[in-house]
C-alpha positions in Angstrom: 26.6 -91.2 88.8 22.6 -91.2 88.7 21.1 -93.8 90.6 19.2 -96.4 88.5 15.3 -95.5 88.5 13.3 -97.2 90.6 9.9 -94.8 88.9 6.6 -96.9 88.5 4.2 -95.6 86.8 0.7 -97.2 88.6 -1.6 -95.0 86.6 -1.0 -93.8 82.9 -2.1 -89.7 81.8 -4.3 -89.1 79.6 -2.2 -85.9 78.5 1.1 -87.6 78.2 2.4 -89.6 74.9 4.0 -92.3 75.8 7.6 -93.7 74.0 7.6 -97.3 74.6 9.8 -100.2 73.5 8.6 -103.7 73.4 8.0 -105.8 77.1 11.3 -107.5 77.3 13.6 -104.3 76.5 17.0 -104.9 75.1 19.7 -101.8 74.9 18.3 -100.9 71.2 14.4 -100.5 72.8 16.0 -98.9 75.9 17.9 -95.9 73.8 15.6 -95.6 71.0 12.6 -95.1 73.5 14.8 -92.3 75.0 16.3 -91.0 72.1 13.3 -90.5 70.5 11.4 -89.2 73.3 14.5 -86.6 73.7 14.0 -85.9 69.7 9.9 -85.2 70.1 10.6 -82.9 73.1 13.2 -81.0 71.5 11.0 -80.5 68.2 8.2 -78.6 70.4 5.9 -81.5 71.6 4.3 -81.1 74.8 4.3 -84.0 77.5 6.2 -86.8 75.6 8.0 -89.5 78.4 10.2 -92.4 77.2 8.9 -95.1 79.8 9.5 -99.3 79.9 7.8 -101.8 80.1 9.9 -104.6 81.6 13.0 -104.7 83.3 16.4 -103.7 81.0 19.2 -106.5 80.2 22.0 -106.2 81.6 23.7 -105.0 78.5 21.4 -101.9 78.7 22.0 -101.2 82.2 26.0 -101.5 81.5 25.1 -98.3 79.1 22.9 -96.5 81.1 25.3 -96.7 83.7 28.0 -96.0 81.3 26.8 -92.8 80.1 24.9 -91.7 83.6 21.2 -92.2 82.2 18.4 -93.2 84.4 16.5 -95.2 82.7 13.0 -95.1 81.8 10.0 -95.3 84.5 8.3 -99.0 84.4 4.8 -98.8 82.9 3.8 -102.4 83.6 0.2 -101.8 82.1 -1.6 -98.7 79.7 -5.4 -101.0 80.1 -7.6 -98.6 81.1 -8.9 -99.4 85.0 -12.1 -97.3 86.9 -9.6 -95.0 88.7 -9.4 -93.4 84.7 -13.2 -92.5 84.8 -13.5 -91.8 88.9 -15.0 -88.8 90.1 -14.1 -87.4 93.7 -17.7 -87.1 94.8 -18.5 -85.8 98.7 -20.3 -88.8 100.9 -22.6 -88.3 103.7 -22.5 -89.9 107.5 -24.0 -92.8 107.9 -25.8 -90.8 111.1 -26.9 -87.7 108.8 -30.7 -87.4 108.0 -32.5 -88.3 105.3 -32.4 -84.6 104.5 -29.2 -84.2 104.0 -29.4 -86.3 100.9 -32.4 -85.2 99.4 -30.2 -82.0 99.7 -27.8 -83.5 97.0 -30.6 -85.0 94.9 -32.3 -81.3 94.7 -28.4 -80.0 93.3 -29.5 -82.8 90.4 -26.8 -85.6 92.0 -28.4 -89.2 91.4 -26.4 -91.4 94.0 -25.3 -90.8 97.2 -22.4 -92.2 98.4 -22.7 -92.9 102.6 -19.4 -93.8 103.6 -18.7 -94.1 107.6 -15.7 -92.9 110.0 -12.1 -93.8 108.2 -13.5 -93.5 104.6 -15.4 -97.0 105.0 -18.0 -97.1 102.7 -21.4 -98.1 103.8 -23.5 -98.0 100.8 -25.4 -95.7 98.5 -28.2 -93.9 98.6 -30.3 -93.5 95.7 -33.8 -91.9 94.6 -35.7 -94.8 94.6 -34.5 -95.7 98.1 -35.7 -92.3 98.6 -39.3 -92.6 97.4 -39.3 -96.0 99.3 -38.4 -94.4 102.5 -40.7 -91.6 102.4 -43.5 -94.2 100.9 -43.6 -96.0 104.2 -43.7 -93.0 106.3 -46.9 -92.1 104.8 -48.5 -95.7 105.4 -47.0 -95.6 108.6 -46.7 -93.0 111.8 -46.4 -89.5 110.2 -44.7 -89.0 113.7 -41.5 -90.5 113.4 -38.7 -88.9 113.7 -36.4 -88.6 110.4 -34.7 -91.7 109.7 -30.7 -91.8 109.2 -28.8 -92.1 105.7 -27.6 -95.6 107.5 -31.5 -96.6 107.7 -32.1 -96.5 104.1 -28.8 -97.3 102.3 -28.5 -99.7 99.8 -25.8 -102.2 99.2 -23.8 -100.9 97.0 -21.9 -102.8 93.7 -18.4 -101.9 94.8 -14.9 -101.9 92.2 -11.3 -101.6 93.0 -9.9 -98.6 91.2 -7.2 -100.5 90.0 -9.6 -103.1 88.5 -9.5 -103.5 84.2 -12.7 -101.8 83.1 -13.1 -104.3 80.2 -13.3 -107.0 82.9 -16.5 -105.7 84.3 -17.8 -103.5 81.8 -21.0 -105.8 80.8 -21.8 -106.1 84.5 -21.6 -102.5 85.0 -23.6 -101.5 82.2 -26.5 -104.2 82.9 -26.6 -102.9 86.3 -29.6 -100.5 87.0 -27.5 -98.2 88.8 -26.1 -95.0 86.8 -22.8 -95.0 89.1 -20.9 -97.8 91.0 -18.3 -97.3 94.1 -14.9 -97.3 93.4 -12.8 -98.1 96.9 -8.8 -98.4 96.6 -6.6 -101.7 98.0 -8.0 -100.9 101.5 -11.5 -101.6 100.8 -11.6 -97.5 101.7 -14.1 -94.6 99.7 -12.2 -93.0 96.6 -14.9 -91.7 94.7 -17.9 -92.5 92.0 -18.1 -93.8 88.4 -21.1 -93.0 86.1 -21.9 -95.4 84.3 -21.8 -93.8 80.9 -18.1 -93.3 81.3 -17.7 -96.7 81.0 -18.8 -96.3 76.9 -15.9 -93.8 76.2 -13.0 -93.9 78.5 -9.6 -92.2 78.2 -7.1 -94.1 76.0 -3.4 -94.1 76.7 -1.1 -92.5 73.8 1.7 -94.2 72.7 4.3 -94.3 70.3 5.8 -97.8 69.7 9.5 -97.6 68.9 11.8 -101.2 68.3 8.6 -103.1 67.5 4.6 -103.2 66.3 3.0 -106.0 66.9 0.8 -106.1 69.9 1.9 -109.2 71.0 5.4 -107.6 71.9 3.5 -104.3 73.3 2.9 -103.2 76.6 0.0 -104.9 78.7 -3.0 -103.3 77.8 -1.9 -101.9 74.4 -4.9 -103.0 72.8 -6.9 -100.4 74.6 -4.6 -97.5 73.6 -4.2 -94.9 70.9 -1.4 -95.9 69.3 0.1 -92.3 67.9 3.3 -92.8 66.1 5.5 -96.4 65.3 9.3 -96.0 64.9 10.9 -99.3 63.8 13.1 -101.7 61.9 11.3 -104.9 61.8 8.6 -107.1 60.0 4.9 -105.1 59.8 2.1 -107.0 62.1 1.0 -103.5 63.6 -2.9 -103.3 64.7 -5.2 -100.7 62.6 -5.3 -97.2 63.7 -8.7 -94.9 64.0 -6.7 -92.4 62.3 -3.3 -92.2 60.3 -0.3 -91.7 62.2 3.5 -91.0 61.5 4.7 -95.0 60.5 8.5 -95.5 59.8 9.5 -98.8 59.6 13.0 -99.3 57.6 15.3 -102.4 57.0 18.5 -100.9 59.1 20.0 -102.5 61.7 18.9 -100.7 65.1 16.1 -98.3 65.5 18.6 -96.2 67.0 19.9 -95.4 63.7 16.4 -94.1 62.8 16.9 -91.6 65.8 19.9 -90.6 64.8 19.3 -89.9 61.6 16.1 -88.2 62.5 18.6 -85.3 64.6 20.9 -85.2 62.2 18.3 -84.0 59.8 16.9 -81.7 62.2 20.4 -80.2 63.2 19.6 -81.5 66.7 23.0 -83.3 68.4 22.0 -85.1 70.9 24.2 -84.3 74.7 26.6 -87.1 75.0 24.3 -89.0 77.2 21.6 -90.0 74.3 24.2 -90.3 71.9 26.0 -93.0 73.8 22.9 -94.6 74.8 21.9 -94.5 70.7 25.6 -95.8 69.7 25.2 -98.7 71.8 22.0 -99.8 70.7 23.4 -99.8 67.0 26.3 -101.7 68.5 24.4 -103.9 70.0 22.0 -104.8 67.4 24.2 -105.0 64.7 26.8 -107.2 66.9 29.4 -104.3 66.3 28.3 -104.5 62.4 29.1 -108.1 62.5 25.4 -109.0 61.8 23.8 -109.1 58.0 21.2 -107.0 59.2 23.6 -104.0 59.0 23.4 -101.2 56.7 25.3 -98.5 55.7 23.0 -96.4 57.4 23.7 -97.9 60.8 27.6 -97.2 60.0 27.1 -93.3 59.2 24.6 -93.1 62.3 27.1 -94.8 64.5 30.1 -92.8 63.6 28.2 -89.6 64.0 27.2 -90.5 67.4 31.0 -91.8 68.5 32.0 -88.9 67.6 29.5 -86.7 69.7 30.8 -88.8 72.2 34.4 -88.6 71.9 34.4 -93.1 71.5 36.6 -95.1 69.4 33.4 -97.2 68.4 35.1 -100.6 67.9 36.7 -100.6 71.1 33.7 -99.4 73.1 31.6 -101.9 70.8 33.7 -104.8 72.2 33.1 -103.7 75.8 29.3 -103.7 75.5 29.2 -107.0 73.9 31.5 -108.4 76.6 29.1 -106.6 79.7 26.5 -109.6 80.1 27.0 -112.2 82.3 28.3 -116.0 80.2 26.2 -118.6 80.7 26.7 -120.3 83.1 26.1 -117.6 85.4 23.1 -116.2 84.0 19.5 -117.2 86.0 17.6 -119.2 84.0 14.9 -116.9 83.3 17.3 -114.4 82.0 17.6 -116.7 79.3 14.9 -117.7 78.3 13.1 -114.3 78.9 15.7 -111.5 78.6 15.2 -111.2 75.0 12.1 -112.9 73.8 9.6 -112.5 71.4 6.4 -113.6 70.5 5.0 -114.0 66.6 1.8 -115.4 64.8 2.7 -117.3 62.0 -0.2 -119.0 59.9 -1.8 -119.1 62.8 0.9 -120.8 65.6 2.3 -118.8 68.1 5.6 -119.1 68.1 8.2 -117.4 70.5 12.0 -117.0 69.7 14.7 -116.0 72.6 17.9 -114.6 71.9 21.0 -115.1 75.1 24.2 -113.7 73.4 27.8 -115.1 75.1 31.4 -115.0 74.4 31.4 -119.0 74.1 29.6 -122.0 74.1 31.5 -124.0 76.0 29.0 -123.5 79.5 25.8 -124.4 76.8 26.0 -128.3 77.3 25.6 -128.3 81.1 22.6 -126.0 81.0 20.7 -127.5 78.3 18.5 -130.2 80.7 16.9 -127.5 82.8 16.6 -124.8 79.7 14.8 -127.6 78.1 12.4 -128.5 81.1 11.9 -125.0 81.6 11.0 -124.4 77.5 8.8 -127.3 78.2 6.9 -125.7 80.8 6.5 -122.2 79.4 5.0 -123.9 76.5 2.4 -125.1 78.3 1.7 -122.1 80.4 1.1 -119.9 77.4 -0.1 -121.8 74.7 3.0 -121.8 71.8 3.4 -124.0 69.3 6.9 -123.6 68.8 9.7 -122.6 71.0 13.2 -121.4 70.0 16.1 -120.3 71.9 19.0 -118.7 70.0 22.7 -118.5 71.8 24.6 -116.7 69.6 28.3 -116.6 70.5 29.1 -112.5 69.6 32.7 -113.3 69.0 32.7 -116.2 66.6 29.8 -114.9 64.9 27.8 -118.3 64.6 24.8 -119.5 66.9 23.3 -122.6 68.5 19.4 -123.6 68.9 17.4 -125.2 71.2 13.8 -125.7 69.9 10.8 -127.4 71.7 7.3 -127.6 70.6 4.5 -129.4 68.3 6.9 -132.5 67.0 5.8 -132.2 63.5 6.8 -128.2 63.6 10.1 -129.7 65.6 10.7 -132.4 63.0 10.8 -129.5 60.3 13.4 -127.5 61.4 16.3 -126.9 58.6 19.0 -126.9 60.1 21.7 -129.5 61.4 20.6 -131.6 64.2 23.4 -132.0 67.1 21.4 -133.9 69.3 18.3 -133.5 71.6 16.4 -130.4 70.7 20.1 -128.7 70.1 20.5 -127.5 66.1 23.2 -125.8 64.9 22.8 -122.4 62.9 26.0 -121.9 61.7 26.7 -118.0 61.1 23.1 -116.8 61.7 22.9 -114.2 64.1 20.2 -112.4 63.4 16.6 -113.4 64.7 14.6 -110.9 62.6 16.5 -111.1 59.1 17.7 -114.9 59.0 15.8 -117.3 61.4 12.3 -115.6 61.3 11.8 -115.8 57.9 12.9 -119.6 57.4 10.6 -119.9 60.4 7.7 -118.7 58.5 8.0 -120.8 55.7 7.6 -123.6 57.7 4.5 -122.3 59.6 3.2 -122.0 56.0 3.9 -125.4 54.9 3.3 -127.5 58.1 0.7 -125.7 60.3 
């Protein structure tokens, strides 16, 4: 069996496309993100990775683990830090003579980097430090010997390479020097930026599968080239600079888009992907039992069982049964396993999703779910605050809400006590509750 992947990625390439799912990764962004990566590869694109950017559920590491897939690297961040536009550039002693660096200004370099023993940088050397030395040796004794690189360094404007660019860019580009020092986590010498770099940097590429809204993306998404979007939900997707291949269809899991995107190529995924793409159909659609399931997501799922050799009904039940119930589950596995962010008329509002094979363990958990709710409104600014528990046998769902009272005081649905609402048979956060949601944003915001 493989052993779960520990990869992080700590600096994004330029030359690879990235297949992403959205930060809190259920099993559907998991195995889209993979599948379709898997797809793009086998088509003849060059230097596509299926990658992550938070940690899987445990229902998605049940099918990784199930069908022997190491799951994607962690790409925490795709912003674009000065380690993207750093050039190794050779320093000079701190003991070396002047003439050493009017050496490297005559081969047309404009700063100097003089970095001590042990890569410690020491400063810069530049030509108007140059012409300041050599303009006091001329007032002065003609006769002294050749000063060091130490003597006439300059203090030089220093950046970690793991530093955001956009966080410094106005200070960097008011600065009169053409190039800053970039030093790593040590404080040590890495290399040189020029300052014009900082107007066109590198962009990551990625293709958005299981979402496209940048509040959902990866950190930093907002700096990136956004290539391709492969998904089944509501359109809130940025602009592009130029247009790109967009699918966004009402099915039930964007692993049915996958699948149906080999099947049309005559591409059959090894068992591995087509487990991994079953499970996220399973898994969205609550074994079909949700209304956001298609007939499309039935064909896609059959095809894949039977790659796989699964009775898909039994295996279904197995997946749905492989989280943790309640009453086990850390709190912020709750309230951030499976949570989204949205904009609605202008409120951000964040919905959770905690599936479990009973309610029965809700009641005694509901004081700190609440207080902690309460506190992660605060901490990032939402208006409104839902958290679905939707019981994957019975089919029907409970909600705790927490927010703006007169958003609170608006929710349609039966009220069972303190911030607890009952939702009846709605299951689905994208198809039933996010839509009443926004009509109340729209009437009460």
């Amino acid at each position: 069996m493989p052993t779960p992947s520990t990869d992080r990625i700590e600096l994004w390439d330029a030359e690879t496309t990235y297949v992403i799912g959205h930060q809190r990764p259920d099993t559907d962004a998991i195995a889209s993100a993979l599948g379709y990566a898997w797809l793009l590869t086998q088509s003849g694109y060059d230097s596509i990775r299926a990658v992550r950017c938070g940690q899987p559920g445990e229902q998605a590491q049940f099918a990784l683990k199930r069908f022997g897939q190491i799951p994607p690297a962690f790409l925490p961040s795709v912003a674009v830090v000065f380690a993207h536009i750093t050039e190794s550039q050779a320093s000079v002693s701190p003991e070396a003579p002047l003439s050493d660096a009017l050496d490297r200004f005559s081969s047309g370099e404009q700063v100097v980097p003089v970095v001590g023993e042990n890569r410690v940088p020491v400063g810069i050397v530049t030509p108007l430090a140059l012409a300041r030395s050599f303009s006091k040796r001329l007032r002065g004794n003609s006769h002294e010997s050749e000063p060091t690189c130490r003597e006439i360094a300059e203090k030089a404007t220093m950046y970690r390479e793991r530093e955001r660019i956009a966080d410094h860019r106005n200070q960097v580009l008011r600065s009169e020097e053409n190039s800053v020092l970039i030093i790593d986590d040590n404080g040590l010498y890495v290399g040189m930026a020029e300052q014009k770099a900082l107007l066109a940097p590198p962009r990551a590429k990625l293709i958005l599968v299981d979402h496209n809204e940048l509040s959902q993306a990866v950190t930093g998404a907002e700096e990136a080239d956004i290539v391709g979007v492969l998904d089944h939900h509501r359109l809130g997707n940025p602009p592009t600079a130029s247009p790109i291949p967009f699918t966004v269809d009402p099915v039930g899991s964007t692993s049915t888009l996958v699948a149906e995107k080999c099947r049309d190529r005559t591409l059959e995924p090894p068992p591995s992907i087509s487990g991994l793409l079953l499970s996220g159909i399973l898994s969205d659609t609550l074994v079909f039992k949700s209304p956001t399931t298609a007939a499309r997501d039935r064909a896609a799922a059959a095809w894949l069982a039977n790659i796989c050799r699964l009775d898909m009904h039994q295996y279904g039940a197995e997946l749905l049964h492989a989280s943790s119930g309640l009453g086990a589950k850390p709190l912020a596995d709750i309230l951030d396993g499976d949570r989204k962010g949205y904009e609605m008329a202008g409120v951000n509002v964040s919905i959770a999703q905690v599936e479990v094979t009973g309610m029965q363990e809700l009641p005694a958990r509901i004081p700190e779910i609440v207080a902690a709710m309460d506190d992660t409104i605060g901490r990032e600014n939402i208006g409104l605050f839902c958290l679905m528990v939707t019981d994957v046998v019975t089919g029907e769902s409970r909600m705790l809400v927490r927010g703006q009272s007169r958003l609170v005081a608006a929710i349609p649905f039966r009220h069972m006590g303190e911030s607890l609402y009952d939702l009846g048979d709605i299951v689905s956060r994208k198809k039933q509750l996010v839509p009443a949601l926004v009509g109340i944003m729209e009437t009460y915001s």
